[in-house]
C-alpha positions in Angstrom: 33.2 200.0 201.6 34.2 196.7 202.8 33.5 197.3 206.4 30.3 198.4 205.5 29.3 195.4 203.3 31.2 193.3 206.1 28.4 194.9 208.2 25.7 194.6 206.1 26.5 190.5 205.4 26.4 190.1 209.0 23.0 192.0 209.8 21.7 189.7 207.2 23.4 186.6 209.0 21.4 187.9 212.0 18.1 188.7 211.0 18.4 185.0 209.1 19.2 183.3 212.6 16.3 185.4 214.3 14.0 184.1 211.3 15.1 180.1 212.2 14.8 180.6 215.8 11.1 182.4 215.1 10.3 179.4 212.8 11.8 176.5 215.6 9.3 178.6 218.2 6.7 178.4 216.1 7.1 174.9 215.6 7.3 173.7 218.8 4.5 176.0 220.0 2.0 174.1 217.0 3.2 170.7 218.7 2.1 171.8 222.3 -1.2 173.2 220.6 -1.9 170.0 219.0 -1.5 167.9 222.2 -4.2 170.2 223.2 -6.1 169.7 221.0 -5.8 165.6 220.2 -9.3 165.4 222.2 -11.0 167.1 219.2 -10.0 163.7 217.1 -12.8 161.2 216.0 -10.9 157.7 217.0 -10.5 159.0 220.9 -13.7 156.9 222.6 -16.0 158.8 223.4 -15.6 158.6 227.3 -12.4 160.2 226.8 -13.5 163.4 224.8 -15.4 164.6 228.2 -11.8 165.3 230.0 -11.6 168.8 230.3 -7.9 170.4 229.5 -8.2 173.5 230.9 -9.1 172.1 234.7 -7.2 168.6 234.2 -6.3 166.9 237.2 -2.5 165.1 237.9 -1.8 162.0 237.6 0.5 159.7 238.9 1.0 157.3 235.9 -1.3 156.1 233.0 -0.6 152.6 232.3 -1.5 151.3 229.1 -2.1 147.4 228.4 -1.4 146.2 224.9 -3.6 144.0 222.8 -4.7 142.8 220.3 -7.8 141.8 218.5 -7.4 137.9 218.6 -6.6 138.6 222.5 -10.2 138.7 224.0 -9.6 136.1 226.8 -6.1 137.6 227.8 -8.1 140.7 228.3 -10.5 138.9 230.6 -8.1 137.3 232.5 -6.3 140.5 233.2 -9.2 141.7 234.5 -10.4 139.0 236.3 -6.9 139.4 238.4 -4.8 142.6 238.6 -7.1 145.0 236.7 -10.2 146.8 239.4 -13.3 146.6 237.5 -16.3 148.9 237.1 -16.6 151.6 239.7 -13.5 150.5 241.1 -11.4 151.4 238.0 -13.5 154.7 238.2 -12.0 154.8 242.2 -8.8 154.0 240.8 -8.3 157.2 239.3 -10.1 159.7 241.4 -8.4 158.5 244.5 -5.2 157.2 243.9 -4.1 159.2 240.0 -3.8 155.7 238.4 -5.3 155.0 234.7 -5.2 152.0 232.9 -6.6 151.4 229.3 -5.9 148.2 226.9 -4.6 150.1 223.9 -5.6 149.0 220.4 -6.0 150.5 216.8 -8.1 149.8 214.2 -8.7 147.3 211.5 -6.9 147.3 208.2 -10.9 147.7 206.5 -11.6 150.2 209.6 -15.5 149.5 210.9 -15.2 145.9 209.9 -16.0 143.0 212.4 -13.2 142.9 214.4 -13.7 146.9 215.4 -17.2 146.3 215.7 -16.7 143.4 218.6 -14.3 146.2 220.5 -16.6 148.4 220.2 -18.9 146.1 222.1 -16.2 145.0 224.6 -15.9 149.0 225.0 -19.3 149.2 226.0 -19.1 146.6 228.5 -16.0 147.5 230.4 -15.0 151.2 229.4 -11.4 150.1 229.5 -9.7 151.1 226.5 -7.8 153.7 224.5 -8.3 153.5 220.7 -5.5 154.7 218.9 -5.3 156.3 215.2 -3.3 152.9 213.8 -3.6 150.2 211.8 -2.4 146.8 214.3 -0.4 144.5 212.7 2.4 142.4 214.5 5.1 144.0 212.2 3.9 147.8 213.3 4.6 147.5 217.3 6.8 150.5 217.1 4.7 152.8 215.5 1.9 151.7 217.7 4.2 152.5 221.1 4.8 155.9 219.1 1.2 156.6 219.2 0.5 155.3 222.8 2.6 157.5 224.3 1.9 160.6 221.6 -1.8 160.1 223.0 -1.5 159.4 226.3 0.6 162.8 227.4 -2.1 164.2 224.7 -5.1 162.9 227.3 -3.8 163.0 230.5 -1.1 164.9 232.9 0.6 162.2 234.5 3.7 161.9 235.9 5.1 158.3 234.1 3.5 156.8 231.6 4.0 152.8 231.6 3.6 150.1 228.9 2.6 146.7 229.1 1.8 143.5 227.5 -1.2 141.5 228.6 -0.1 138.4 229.4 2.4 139.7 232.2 1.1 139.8 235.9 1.4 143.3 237.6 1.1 144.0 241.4 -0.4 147.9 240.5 0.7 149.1 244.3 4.2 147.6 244.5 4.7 149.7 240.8 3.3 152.9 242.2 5.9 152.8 244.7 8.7 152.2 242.5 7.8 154.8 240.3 7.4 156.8 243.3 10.8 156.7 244.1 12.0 158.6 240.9 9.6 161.1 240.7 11.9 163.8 240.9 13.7 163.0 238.3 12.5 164.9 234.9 14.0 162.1 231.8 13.6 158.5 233.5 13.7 155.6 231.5 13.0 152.7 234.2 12.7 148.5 233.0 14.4 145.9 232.3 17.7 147.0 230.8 19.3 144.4 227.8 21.5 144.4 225.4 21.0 141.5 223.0 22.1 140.4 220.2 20.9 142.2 216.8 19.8 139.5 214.7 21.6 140.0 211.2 19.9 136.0 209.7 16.3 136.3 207.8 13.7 134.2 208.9 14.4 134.0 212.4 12.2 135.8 214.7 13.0 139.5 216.0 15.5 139.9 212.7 16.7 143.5 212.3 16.7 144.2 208.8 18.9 147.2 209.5 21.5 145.2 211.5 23.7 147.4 209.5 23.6 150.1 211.3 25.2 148.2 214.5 28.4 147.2 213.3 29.4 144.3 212.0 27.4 141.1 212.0 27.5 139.8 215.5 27.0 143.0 218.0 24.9 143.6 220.1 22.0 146.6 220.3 22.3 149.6 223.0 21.4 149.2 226.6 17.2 149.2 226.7 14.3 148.0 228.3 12.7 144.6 227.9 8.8 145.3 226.1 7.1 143.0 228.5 6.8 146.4 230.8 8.7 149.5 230.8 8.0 153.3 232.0 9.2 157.1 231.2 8.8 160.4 232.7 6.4 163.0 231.2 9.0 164.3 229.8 9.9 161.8 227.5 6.8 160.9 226.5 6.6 164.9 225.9 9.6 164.6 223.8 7.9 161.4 221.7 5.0 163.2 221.3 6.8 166.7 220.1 9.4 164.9 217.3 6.7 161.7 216.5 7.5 162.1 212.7 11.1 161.9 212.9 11.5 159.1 215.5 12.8 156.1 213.5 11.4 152.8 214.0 13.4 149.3 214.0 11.6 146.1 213.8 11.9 145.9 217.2 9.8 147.9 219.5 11.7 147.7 222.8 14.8 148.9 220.4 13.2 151.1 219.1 11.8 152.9 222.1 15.3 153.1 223.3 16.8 154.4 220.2 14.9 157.0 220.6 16.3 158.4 224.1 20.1 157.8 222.9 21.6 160.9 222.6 19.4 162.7 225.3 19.9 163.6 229.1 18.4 160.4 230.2 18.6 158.4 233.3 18.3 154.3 232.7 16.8 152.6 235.8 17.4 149.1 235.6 15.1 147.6 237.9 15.1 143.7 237.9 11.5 143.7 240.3 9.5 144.6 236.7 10.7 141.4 235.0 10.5 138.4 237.8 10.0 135.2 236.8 6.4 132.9 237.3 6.3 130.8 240.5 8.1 129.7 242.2 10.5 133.1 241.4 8.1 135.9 241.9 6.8 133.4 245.1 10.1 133.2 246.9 10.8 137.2 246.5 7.7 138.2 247.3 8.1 135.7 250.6 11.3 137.0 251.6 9.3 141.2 251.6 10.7 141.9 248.0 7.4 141.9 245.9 7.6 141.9 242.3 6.2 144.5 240.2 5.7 142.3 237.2 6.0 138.7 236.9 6.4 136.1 233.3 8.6 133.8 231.4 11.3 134.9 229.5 11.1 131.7 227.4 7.5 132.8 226.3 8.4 136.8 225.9 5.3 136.9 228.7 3.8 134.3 230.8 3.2 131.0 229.4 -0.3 129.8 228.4 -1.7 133.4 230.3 -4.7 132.7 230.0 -4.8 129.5 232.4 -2.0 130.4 234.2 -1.9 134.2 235.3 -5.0 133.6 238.8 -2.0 131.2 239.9 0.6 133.7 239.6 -2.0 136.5 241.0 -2.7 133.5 244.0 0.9 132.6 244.4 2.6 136.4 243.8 0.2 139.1 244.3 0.0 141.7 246.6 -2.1 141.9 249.5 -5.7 142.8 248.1 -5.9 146.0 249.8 -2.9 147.5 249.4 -3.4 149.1 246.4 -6.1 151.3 248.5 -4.0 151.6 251.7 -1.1 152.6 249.9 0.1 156.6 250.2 1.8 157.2 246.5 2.8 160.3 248.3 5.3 159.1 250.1 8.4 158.8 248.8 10.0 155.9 250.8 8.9 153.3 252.3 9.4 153.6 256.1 6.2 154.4 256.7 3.2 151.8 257.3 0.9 153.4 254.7 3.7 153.0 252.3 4.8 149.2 252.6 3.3 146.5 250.6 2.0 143.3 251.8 1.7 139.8 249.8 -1.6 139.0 249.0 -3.2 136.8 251.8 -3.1 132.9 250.8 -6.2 131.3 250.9 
């Protein structure tokens, strides 16, 4: 009798297991269908909607600027420098797999003026990816959460890169950095700190859960600064798949990287996406080691960006046509369709 009730306990053990492992498959197959089916949703632009899943093309990475609503002339002055424009942004993507969208939410009274005038600025430039969030200074981590969450939703890229607009970005000299990892299937490439977690109230990036550090006075985990950071498909897969049980600090370049601890991930620390304004970026780029992104540290982005970001193009830029000369299939850079050029001093 007891072998057979041994027996039957464990059956039941194993039919339980089966049921958890049905239920895990389940779940996971619901998240894949609803990246599918994220274009159905009413806050994607309209532009967007018209991708077609079943014949979607590859990518090589989707960068997305963010912004906010009071940053109008940032926006312009990122496009009046390292952003194409018009049918060239159109180019940019048919030719070379590269999208770029300033990502916002909504308003906290959602059709109110301040959506309405992005609305219009949408209609202008066709450069931006709404997202289904509220903005607000202390919700940066939730809106990185959705970014990403979206953008492996839309498109089937390869790395999908944040950054802030007021840093300067040479697009070709990135392409080939990202390039050079492309095999690799968890990549986690930026900036990598480790400062300090901020235990004191009132002062700026406090972590209210300094807690769960250590004692007052240590520092966070190795991540990447905000100003610009990218990750493989697959982690933006990952984000996408567990959204609703990633945690978020007050911090969003801590929390992005909380979020990877624990998994198979390579850190790239690459100190060519955080160079300094002139005369830094200048004398790199003047000795053949071009900058991918370029601001001051002191300002979190580049100082008064607005005035000061056509120097920094002028000064640190890229040769103008190397974006379009550039082969982002290569995998090196020994050959001549593959090396980048400083932009040509006037």
């Amino acid at each position: 009798m007891k072998t057979i009730a041994l027996e039957a306990f464990q059956g039941l053990n194993i039919l339980l297991m089966d049921k958890a492992i049905s239920d895990l498959e389940i779940k996971l197959m619901a998240a894949r269908a609803e990246r599918e089916t994220v274009m159905k949703d009413t806050i994607i632009s309209e532009d967007l909607k018209n991708v077609e899943l079943t014949s979607r093309r590859k990518y090589l990475m989707v960068i997305g600027i963010n912004t906010a609503f009071s940053s109008r002339k940032r926006r312009d002055s990122v496009r009046a420098t390292w952003m194409p424009q018009g049918e060239k942004l159109k180019q940019l993507e048919e030719e070379k797999g590269i999208i770029i969208r300033f990502v916002i939410g909504h308003s906290s009274t959602s059709g109110g003026i301040l959506d309405k005038a992005i609305e219009a600025e949408e209609r202008m430039h066709g450069d931006f990816l709404r997202l289904q969030h509220v903005e607000g200074y202390l919700e940066l981590s939730a809106k990185t959460k959705t970014y990403f969450s979206t953008a492996v939703s839309l498109w089937d890229a390869e790395f999908f890169v944040k950054v802030d607009d007021d840093v300067h970005v040479n697009l070709a000299t990135l392409g080939m950095t990202l390039t050079e990892h492309r095999k690799k299937p968890r990549v986690y490439i930026g900036c990598m700190k480790s400062g300090p977690v901020l235990a004191r109230k009132g002062v700026k990036y406090h972590e209210p859960e300094y807690w769960k550090f250590g004692v007052v006075g240590n520092k966070y985990f190795r991540h990447a600064t905000g100003q610009l950071y990218a990750i493989s498909k697959d982690l933006a897969t990952y984000i996408l798949i567990n959204q609703d049980v990633l945690h978020k600090y007050a911090n969003e370049d801590v929390s992005l990287g909380s979020w990877f601890i624990g998994l198979d991930v390579e850190h790239v620390d690459d100190r060519r996406l955080c160079c300094g304004t002139p005369p830094d970026c200048e004398w790199k780029a003047q000795a053949g080691n071009i900058c991918v992104a370029s601001f001051d540290w002191k300002c979190s982005g580049i100082c008064r960006s607005v005035e000061r970001i056509m120097e920094v193009h002028e000064q640190c830029g890229e040769d103008k046509n190397a974006l379009w000369t550039t082969n982002f299939v290569q995998t090196t850079r020994s050959s001549n369709s593959g090396k980048i050029h400083m932009r040509e001093q006037a």
